[in-house]
C-alpha positions in Angstrom: 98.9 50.2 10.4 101.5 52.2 12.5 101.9 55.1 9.9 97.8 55.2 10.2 98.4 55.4 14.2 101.2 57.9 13.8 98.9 60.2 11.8 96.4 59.8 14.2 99.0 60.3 17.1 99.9 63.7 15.0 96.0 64.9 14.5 95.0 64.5 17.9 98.8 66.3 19.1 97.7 68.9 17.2 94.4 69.4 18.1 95.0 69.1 21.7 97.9 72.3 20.8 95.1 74.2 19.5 93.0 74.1 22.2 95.9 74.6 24.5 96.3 77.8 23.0 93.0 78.8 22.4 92.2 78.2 26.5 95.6 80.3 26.8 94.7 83.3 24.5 91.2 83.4 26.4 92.8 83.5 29.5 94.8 86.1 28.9 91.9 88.1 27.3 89.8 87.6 30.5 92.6 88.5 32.9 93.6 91.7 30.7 90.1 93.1 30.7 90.1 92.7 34.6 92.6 94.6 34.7 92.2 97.3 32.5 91.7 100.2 34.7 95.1 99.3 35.8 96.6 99.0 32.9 95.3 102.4 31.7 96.6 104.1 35.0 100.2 103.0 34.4 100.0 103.7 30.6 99.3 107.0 31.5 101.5 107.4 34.0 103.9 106.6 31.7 102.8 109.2 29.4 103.1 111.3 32.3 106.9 110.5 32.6 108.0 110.9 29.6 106.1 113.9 28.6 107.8 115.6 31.4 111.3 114.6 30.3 110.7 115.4 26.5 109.2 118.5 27.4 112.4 119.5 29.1 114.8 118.2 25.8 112.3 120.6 24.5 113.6 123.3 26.1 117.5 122.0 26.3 116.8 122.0 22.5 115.7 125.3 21.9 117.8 127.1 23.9 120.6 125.0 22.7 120.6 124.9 19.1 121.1 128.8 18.8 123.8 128.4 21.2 125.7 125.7 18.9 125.3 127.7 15.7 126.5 130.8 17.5 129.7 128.8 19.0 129.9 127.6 15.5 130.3 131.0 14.2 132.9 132.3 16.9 134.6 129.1 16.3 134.7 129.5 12.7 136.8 132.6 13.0 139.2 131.3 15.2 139.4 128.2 13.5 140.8 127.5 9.6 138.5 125.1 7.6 135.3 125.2 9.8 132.5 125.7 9.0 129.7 127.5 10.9 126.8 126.0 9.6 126.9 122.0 9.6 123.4 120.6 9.3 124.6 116.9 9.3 126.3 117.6 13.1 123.5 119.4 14.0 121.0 116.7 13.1 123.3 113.8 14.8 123.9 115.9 18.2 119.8 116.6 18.5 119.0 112.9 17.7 121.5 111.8 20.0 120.3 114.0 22.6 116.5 112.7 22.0 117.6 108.9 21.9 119.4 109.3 25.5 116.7 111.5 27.0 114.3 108.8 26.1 115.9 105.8 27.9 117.0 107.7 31.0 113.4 108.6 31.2 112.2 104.9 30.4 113.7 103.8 33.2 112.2 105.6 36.1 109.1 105.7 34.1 109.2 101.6 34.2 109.8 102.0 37.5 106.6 103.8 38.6 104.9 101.6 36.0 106.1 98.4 37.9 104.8 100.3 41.3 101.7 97.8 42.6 99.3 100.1 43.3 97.9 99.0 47.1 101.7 99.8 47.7 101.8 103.2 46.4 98.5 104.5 48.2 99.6 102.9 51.3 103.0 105.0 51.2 100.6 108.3 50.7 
């Protein structure tokens, strides 16, 4: 008899979880589709943000790179045993570069993002 209760306990436990969560994931749907204007608007102006910043490792990039190898190959004669041309550094500097620019531009990106937006048109 109690293992018969104890299933029964476990059936309606579980049920009562599933509907939990269904009622929870509905919820969530509703309130995310209210608010997806809002959601758009910061997506974007996240976008925004970090298109800026990449487009400005962009340019670091291209004006940079030339500069290395040519540094590499004044260097080179100065220097016994380098090399002028190292691919591996070049590729490890660059990435670097890209992985910092991206979370110092997370950040203040975030930071807009987070921004409620009765607060920012009442500060225009």
């Amino acid at each position: 008899m109690r293992t018969v209760l104890n299933v029964g306990y476990a059936c309606t436990n579980w049920a009562a979880t599933c509907v939990t969560q269904s009622d929870n994931s509905g919820v969530t749907a509703y309130s995310v589709a209210q608010k997806t204007n809002e959601i758009g608007i910061r997506m974007a102006l996240v976008r925004l943000v970090l298109a800026g910043a990449f487009a400005r490792v962009l340019v670091g990039l291209m004006l940079g790179l030339p500069l290395a190898i040519a540094a590499g190959k004044l260097l080179s004669a100065q220097l016994y045993g380098v090399s002028w041309w190292d691919p591996p550094a070049l590729t490890v500097a660059t990435g670097a570069l890209t992985l910092c620019s991206l979370v110092a531009a997370l950040i203040p990106a975030n930071r807009a993002a987070s921004i409620s937006p009765i607060d920012a048109l009442r500060t225009e």
